[in-house]
BAZA-316809 format. One record per residue: residue number from 1; x, y, z of N, C-alpha, C in turn. Coordinates in nm, 4 decimals, padded with zeros to 6 digits. Each point is the difference from the previous one (the first is absolute). Last residue first. Layout:
% BAZA-316809
(NUM (X Y Z) (X Y Z) (X Y Z))
...
% end
This chain:
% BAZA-316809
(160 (02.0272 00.6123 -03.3662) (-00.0136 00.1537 -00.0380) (00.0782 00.0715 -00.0232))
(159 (-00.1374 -00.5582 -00.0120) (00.0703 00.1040 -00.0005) (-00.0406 00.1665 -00.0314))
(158 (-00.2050 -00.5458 00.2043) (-00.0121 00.1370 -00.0732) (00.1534 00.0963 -00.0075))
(157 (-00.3033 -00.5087 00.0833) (00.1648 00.0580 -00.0249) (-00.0392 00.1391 -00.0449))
(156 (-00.3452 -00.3466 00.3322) (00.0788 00.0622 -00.1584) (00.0774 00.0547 00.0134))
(155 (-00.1508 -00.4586 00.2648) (-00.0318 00.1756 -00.0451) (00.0081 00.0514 -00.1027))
(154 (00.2274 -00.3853 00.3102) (-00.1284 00.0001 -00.0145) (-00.0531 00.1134 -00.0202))
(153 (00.4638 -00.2983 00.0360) (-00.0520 00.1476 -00.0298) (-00.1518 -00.0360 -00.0450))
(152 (00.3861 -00.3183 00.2696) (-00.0941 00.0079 -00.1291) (-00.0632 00.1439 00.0456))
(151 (00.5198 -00.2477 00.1040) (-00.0741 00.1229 -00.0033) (-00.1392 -00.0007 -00.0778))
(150 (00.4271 -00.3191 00.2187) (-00.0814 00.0250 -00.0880) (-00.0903 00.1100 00.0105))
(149 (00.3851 -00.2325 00.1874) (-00.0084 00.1697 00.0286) (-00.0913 00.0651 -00.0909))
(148 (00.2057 -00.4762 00.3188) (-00.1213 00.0895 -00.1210) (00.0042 00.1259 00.0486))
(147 (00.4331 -00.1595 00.2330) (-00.1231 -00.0623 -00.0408) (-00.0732 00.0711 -00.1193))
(146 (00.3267 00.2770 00.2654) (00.0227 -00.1715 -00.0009) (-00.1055 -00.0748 -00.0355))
(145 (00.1491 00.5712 -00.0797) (-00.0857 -00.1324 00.0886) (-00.0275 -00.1171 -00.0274))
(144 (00.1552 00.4096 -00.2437) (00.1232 -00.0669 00.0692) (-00.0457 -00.1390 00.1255))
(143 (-00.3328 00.3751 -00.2527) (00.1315 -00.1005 -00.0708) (00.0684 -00.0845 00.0331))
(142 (-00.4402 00.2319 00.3158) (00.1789 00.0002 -00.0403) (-00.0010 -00.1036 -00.0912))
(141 (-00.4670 00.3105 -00.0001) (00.0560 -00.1073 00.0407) (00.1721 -00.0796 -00.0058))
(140 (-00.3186 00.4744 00.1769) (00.0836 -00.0756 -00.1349) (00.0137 -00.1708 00.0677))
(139 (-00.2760 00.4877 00.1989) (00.0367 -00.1381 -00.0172) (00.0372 -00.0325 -00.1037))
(138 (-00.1252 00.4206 00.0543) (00.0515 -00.0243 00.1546) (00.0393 -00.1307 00.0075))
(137 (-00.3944 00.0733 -00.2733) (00.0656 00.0949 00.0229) (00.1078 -00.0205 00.1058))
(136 (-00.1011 -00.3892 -00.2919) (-00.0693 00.0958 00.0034) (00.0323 00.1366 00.0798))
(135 (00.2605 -00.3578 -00.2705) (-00.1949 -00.0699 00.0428) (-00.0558 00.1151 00.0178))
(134 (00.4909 -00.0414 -00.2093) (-00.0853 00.0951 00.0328) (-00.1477 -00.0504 00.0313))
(133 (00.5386 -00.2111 00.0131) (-00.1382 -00.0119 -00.1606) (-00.0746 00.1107 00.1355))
(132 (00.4759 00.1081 00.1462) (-00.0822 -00.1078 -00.0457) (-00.0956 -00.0193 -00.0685))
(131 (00.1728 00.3083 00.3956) (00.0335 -00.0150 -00.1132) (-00.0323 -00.1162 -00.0067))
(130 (-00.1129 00.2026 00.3974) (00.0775 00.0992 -00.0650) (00.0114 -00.0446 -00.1524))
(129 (-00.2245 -00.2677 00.4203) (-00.0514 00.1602 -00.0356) (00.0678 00.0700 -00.0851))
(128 (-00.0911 -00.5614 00.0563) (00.0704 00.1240 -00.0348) (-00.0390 00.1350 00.0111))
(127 (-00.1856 -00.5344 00.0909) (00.0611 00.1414 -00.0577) (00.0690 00.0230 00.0141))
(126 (-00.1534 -00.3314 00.2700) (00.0235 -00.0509 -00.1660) (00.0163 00.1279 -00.0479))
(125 (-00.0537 00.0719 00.4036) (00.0790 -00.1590 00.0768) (00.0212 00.0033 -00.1443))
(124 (-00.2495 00.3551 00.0555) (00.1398 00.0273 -00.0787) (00.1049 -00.1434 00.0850))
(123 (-00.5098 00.0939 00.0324) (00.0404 -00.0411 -00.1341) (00.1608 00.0130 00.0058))
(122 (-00.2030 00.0863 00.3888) (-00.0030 -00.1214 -00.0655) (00.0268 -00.0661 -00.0965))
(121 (-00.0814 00.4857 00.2819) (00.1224 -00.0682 -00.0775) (00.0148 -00.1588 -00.0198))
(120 (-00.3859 00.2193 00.2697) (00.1581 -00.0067 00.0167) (00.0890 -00.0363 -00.0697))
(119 (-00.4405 -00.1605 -00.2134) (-00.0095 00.0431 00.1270) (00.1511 00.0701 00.0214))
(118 (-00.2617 -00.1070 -00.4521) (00.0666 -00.1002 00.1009) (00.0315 00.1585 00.0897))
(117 (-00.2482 00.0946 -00.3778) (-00.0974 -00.1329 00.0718) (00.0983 -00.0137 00.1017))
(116 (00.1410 00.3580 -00.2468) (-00.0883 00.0535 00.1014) (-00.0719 -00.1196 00.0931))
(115 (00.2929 00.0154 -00.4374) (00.0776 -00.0543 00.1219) (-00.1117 00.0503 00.1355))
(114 (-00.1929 -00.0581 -00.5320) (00.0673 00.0933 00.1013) (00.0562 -00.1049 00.0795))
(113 (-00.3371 -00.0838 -00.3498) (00.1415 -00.0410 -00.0203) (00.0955 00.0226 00.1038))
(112 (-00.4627 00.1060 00.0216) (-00.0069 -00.0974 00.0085) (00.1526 -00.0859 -00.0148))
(111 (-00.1253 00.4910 00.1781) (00.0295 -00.0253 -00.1061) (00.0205 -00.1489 -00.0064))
(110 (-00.3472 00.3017 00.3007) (00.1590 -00.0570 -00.0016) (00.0190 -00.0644 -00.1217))
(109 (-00.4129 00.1553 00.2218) (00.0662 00.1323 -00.0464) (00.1741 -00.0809 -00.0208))
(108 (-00.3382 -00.2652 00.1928) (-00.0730 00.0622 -00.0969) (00.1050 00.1169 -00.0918))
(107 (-00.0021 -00.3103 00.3937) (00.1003 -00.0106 -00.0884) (-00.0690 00.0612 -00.1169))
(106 (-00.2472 -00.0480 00.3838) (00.1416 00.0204 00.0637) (00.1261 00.0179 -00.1174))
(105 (-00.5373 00.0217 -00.0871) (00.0537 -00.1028 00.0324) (00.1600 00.1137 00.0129))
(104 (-00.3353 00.2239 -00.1339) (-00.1131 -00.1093 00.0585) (00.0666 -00.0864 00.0377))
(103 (00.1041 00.5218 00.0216) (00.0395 -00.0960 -00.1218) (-00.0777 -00.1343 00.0502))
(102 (-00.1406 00.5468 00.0568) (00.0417 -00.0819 00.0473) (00.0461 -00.1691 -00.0569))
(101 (-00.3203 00.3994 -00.1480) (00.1450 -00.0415 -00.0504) (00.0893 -00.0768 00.0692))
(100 (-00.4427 00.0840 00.1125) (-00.0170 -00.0533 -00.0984) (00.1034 -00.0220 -00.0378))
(99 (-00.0443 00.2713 00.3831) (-00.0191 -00.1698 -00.0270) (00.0424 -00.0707 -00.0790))
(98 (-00.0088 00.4435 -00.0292) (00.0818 -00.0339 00.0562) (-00.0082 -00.1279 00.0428))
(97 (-00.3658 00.2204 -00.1974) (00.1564 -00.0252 -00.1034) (00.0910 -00.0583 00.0791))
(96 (-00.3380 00.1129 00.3154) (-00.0516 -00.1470 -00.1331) (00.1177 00.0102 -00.1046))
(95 (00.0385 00.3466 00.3321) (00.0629 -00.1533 00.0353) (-00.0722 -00.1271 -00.0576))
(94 (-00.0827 00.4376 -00.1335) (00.1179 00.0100 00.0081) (00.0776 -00.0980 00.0661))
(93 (-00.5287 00.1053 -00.0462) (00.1148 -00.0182 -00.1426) (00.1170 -00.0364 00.0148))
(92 (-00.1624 00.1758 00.4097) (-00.0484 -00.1385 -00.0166) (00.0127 -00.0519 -00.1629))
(91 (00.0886 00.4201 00.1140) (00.1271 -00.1052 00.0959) (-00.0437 -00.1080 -00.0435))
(90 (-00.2287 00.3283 -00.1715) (00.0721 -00.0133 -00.0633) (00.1135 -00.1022 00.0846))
(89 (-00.3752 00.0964 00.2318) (-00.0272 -00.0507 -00.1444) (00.1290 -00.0227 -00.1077))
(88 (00.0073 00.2362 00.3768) (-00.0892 -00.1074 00.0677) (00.0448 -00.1082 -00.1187))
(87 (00.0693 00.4582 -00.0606) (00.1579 -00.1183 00.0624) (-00.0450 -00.0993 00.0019))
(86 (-00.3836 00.2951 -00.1177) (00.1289 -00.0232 -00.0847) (00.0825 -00.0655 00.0392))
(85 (-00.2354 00.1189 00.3978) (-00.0874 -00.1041 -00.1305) (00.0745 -00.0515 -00.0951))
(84 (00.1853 00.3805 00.3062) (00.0065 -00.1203 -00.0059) (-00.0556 -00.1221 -00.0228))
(83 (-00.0362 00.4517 -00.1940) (00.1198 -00.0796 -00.0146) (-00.0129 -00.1298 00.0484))
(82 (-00.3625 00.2076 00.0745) (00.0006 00.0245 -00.1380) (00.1196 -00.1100 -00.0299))
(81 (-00.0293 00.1863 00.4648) (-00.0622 -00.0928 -00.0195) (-00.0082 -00.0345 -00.1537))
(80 (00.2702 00.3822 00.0792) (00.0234 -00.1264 00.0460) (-00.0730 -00.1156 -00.0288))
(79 (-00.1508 00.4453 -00.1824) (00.1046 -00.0830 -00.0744) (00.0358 -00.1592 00.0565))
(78 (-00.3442 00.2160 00.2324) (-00.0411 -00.0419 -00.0739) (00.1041 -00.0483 -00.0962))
(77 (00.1506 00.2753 00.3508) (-00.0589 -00.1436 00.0669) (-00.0544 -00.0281 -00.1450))
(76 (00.1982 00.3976 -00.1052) (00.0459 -00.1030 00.0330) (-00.0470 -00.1232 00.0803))
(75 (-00.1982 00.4587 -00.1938) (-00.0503 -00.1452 -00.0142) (00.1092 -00.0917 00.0006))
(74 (-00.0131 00.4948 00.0908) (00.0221 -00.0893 00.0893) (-00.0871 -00.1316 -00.0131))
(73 (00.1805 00.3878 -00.2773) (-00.1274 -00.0281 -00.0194) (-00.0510 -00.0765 00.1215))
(72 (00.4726 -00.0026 -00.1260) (-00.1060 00.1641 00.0312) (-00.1168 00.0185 00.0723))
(71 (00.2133 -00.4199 -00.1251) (00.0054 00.0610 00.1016) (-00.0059 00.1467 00.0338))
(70 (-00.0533 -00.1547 -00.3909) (-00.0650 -00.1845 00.0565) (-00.0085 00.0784 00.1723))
(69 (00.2142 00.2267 -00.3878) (-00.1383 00.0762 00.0256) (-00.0761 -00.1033 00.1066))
(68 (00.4814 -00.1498 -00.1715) (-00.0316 00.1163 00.0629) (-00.1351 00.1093 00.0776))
(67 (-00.0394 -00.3765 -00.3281) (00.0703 -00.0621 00.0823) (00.0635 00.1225 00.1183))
(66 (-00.1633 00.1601 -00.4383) (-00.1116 -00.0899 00.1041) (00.0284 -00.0534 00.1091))
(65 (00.3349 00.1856 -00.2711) (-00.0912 00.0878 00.0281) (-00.0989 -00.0554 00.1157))
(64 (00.2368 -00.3071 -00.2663) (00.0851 00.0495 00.1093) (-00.1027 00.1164 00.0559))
(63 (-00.1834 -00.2066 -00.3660) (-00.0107 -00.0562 00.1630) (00.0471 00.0340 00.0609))
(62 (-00.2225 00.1663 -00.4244) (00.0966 00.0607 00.0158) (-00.0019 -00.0994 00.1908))
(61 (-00.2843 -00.1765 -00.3078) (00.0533 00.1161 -00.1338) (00.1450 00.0167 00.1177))
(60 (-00.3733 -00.1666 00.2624) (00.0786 -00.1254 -00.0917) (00.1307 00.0697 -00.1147))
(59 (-00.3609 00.2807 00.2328) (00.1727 -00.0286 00.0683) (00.0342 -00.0953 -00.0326))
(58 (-00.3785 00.1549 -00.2655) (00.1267 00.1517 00.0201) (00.1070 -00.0975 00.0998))
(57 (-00.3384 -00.3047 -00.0365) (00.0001 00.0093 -00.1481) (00.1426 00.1322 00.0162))
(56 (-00.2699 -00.0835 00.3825) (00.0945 -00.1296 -00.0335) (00.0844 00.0312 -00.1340))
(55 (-00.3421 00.2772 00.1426) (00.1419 00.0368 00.1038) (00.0474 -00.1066 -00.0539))
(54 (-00.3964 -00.0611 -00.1890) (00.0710 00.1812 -00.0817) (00.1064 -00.0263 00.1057))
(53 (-00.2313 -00.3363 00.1621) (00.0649 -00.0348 -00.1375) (00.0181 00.1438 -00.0686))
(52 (-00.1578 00.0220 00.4234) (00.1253 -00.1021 -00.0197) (00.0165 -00.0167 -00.1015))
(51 (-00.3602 00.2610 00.0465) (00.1214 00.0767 00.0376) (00.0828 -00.1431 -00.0104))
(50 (-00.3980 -00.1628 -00.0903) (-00.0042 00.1408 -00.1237) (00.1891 00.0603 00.0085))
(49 (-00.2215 -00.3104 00.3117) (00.0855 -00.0761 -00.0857) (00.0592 00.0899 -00.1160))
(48 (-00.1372 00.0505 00.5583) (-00.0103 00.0351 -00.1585) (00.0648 -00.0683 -00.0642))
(47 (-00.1266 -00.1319 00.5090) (00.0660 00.0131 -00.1127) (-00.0510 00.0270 -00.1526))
(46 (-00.0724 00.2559 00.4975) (-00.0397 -00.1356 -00.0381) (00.0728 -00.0078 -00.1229))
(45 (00.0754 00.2825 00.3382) (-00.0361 -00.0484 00.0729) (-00.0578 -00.1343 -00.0792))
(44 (00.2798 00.3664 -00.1879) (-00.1571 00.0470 00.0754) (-00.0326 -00.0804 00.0717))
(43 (00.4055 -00.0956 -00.1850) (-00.0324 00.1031 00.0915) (-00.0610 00.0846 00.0599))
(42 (00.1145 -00.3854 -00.3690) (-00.0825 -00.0077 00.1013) (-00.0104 00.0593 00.1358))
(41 (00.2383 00.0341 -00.4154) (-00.1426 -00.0399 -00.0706) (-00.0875 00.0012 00.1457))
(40 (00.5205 00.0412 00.0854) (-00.1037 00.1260 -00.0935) (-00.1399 -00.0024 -00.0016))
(39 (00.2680 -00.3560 00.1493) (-00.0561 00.1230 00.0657) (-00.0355 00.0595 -00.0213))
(38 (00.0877 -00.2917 -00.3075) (-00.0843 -00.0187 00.0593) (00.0115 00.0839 00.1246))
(37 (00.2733 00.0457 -00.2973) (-00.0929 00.0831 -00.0959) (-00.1048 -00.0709 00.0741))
(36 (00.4218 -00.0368 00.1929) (-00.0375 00.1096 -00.0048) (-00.1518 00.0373 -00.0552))
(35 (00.2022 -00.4236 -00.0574) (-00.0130 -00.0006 00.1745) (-00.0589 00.2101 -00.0023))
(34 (00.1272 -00.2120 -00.4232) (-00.0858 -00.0599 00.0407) (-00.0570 00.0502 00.1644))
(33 (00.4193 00.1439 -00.2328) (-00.1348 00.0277 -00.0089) (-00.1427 -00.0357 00.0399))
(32 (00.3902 -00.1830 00.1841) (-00.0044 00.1335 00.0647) (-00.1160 00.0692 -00.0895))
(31 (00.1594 -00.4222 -00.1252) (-00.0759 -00.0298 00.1562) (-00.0091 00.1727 00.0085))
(30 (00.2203 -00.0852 -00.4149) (-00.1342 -00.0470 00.0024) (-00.0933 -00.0189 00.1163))
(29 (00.4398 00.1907 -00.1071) (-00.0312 -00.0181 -00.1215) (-00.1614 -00.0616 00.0653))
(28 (00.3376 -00.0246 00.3290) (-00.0182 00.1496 -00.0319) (-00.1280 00.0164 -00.1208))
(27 (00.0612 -00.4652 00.1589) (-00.0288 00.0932 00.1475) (00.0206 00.1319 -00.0408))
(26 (00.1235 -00.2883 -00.3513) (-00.1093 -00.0631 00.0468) (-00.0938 00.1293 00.1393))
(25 (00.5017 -00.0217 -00.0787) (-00.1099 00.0970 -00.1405) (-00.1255 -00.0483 00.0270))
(24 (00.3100 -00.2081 00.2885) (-00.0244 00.1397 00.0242) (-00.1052 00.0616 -00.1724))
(23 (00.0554 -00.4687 00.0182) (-00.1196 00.0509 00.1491) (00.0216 00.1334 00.0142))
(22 (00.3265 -00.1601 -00.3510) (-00.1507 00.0219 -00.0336) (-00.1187 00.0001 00.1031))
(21 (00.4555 -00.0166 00.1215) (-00.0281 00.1471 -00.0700) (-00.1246 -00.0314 -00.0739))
(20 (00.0838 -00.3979 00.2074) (00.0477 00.0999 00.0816) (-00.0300 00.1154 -00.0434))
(19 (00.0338 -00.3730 -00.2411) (-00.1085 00.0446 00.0886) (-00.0579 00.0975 00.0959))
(18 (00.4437 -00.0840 -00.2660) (-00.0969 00.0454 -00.1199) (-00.1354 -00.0332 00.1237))
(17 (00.3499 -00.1364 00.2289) (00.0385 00.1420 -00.0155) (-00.1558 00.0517 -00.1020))
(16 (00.0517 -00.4713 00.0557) (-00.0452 00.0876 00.1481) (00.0084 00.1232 -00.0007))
(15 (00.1403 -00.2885 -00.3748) (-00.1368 00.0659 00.0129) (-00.0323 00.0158 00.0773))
(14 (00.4344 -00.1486 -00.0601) (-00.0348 00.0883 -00.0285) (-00.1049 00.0902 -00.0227))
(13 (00.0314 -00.4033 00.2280) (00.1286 00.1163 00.0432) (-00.0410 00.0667 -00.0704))
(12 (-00.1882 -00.4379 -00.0166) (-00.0796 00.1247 -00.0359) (00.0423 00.1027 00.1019))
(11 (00.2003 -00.4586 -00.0590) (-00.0628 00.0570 -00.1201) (-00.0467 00.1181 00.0082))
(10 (00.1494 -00.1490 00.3760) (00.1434 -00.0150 -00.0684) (-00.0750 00.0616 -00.1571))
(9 (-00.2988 -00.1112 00.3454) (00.0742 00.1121 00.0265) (00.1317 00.0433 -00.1200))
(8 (-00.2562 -00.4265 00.0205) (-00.0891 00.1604 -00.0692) (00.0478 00.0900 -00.0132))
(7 (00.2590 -00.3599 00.2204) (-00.0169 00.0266 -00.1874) (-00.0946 00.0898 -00.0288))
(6 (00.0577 -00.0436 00.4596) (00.1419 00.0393 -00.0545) (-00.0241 -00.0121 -00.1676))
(5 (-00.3728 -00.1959 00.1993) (-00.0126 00.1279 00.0438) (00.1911 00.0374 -00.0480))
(4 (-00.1233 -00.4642 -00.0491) (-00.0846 00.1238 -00.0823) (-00.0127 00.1266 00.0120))
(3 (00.3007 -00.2881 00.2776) (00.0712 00.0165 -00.1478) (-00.1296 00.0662 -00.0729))
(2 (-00.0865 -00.1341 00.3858) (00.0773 00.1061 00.0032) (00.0674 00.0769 -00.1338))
(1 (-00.2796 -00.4381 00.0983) (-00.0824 00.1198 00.0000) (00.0864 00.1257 00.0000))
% end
């Protein structure tokens, strides 16, 4: 079970950052109009729909503005609560991807040819780390080694 959580993690490094600035644009760009053009609408005491959508429509156009006017206006409790729905929601998006990428088996992310299967240096009782036929990264197999030194290649040959 550890290894799924270090592999989600390991996969989705770089999209913690890209979530990240999209909850902030998310929270300037769209929670602050929203959160304004319903105080607005409803500062008589009941909700207009006439005024929220003419206020929605001018601070969607310009948010930083809006986002500033959030606390002018002193409809910050309504941004908050607003926001924290949005997190609500967008968190809960945010650990269904994050599930989802998680790897389904312990060896999911490893190169089937690799030196990654054997444990502590195992392979190099029969290797080589420095020189020799080339298996795979970090591993050769020695020339100079006493016995079969047969080699079958399973793949393709490419040159670039």
């Amino acid at each position: 079970m550890h290894y799924k959580i270090e592999g989600a993690i390991r996969r989705n490094r770089k999209n913690f950052i890209i979530f990240a600035i999209l909850w902030i644009f998310i929270a300037i760009v769209f929670v602050s109009p929203f959160a304004y053009s319903s105080h607005m609408a409803g500062i008589n005491g009941k909700m207009d729909l006439m005024v929220f959508f003419e206020t929605f429509g001018s601070s969607i156009t310009h948010p930083l503005s809006t986002f500033g006017k959030v606390f002018a206006q002193g409809a910050g409790g309504t941004y908050f609560s607003t926001l924290l729905v949005v997190t609500i929601f967008y968190s809960i998006f945010f650990f269904i991807g994050f599930v989802r990428t998680a790897p389904k088996n312990e060896f999911s992310d490893i190169e089937h040819g690799s030196s990654d299967w054997s444990q502590r240096g195992e392979q190099y009782q029969i290797l080589n780390r420095n020189n020799g036929i080339i298996l795979a990264e970090g591993n050769y197999l020695p020339v100079d080694k006493i016995g079969n030194v047969n080699v079958l290649v399973v793949g393709r040959f490419r040159i670039w």
